[in-house]
C-alpha positions as CSV (number, residue, x, y, z in Angstrom):
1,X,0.0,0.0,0.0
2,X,1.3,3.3,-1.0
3,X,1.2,6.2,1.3
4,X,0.9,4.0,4.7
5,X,1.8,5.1,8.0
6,X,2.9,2.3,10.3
7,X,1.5,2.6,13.8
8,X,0.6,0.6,16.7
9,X,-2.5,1.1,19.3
10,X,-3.1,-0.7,22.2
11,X,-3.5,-1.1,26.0
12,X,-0.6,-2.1,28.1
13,X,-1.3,-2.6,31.9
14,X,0.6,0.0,34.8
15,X,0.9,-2.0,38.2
16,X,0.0,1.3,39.9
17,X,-2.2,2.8,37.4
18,X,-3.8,-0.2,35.5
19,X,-4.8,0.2,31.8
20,X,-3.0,3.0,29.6
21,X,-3.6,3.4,26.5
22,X,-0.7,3.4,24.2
23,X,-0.2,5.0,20.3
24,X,3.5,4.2,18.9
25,X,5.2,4.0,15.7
26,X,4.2,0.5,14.4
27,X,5.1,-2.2,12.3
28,X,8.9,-3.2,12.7
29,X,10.3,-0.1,14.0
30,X,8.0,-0.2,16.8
31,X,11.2,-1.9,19.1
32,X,14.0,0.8,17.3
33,X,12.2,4.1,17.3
34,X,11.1,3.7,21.4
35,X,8.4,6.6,19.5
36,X,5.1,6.4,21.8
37,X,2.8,8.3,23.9
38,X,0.2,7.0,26.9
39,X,-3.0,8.2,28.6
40,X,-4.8,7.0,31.3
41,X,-8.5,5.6,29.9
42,X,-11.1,7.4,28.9
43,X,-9.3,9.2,25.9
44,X,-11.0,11.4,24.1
45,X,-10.6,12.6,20.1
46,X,-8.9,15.8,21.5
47,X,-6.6,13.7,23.2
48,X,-6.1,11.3,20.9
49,X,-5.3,14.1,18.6
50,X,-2.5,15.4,21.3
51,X,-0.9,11.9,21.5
52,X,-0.6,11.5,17.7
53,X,1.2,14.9,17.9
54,X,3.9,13.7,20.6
55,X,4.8,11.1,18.1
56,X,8.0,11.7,15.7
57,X,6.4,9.9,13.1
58,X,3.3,12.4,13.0
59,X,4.6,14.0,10.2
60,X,4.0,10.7,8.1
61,X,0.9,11.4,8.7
62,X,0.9,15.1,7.1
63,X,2.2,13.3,3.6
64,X,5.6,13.4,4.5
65,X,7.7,13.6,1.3
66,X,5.1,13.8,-1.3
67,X,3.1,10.9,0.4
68,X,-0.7,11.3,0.5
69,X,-2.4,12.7,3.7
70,X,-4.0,10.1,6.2
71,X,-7.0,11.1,7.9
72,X,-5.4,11.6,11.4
73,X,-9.0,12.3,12.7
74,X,-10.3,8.6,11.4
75,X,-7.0,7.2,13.7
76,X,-7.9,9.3,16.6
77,X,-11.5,8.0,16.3
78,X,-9.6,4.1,16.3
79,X,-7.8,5.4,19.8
80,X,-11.0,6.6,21.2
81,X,-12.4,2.9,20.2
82,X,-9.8,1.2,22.0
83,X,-9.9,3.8,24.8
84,X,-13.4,2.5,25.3
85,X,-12.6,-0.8,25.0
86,X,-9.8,-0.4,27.3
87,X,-12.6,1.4,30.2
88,X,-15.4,-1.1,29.2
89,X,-13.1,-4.0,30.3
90,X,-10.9,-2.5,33.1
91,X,-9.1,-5.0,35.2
92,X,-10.6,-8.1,33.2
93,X,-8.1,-7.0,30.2
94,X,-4.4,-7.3,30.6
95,X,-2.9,-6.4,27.1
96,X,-4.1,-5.1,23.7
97,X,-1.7,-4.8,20.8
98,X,-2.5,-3.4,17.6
99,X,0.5,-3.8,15.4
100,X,0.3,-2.7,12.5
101,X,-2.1,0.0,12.2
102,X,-1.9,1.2,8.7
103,X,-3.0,4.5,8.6
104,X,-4.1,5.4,5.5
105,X,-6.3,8.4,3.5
106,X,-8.9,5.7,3.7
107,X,-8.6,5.4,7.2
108,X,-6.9,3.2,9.7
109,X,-6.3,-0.8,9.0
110,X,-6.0,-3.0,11.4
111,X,-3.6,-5.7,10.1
112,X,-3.0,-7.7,13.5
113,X,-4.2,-7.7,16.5
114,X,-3.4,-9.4,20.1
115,X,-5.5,-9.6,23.0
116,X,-4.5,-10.6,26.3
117,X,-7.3,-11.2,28.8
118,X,-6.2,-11.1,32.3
119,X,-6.4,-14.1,34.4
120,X,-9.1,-14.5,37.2
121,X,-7.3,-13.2,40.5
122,X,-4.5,-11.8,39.3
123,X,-4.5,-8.6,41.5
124,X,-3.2,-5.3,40.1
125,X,-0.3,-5.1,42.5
126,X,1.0,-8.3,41.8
């Protein structure tokens, strides 16, 4: 696909603070670039908005080098989603990885997806 932007969305768990949501640069540089930003659940589009922007791949989303444009607010909409799924299931949800997110003009793809429920019991502080 021409003119993607690789991202990755998802909810990690914070033994203190419990589910953050989590927006990164995806696909294989998603362990090299160390490029993400969190936010406690419920996020909202203006925040999803500001968490794309703390991302140094944001400008891949702008049409970096004569790339088309993605619709950044169609991937803060798939942030809210997970957001909401991330408050809907609360402690019964230990992981969610979106990797890759291709973020195109079209919108956002999912192309795989992990989710990790958490097991009965587990406490949050271990």
């Amino acid at each position: 696909m021409t003119g993607v932007a690789e991202l990755a969305l998802g909810v990690v768990r914070d033994p203190l603070l419990g589910p953050l949501v989590m927006v990164a640069a995806g696909g294989t540089t998603t362990e090299l670039a160390h490029d993400r930003a969190v936010a406690l659940p419920p996020v909202d589009v203006a925040l999803a908005r500001r968490l794309l922007d703390r991302l140094r791949v944001r400008p891949l989303l702008d049409g970096f080098r004569g790339r088309p444009r993605v619709d950044a607010d169609l991937v803060a909409a798939a942030v809210v989603a997970v957001s909401a799924l991330a408050a809907e299931l609360g402690d019964a949800l230990e992981a969610l990885d979106v990797n890759p997110l291709l973020a195109t003009p079209d919108g956002p793809v999912a192309v795989d997806a992990l989710v990790l429920p958490r097991r009965t019991g587990e406490s949050t502080f271990g």
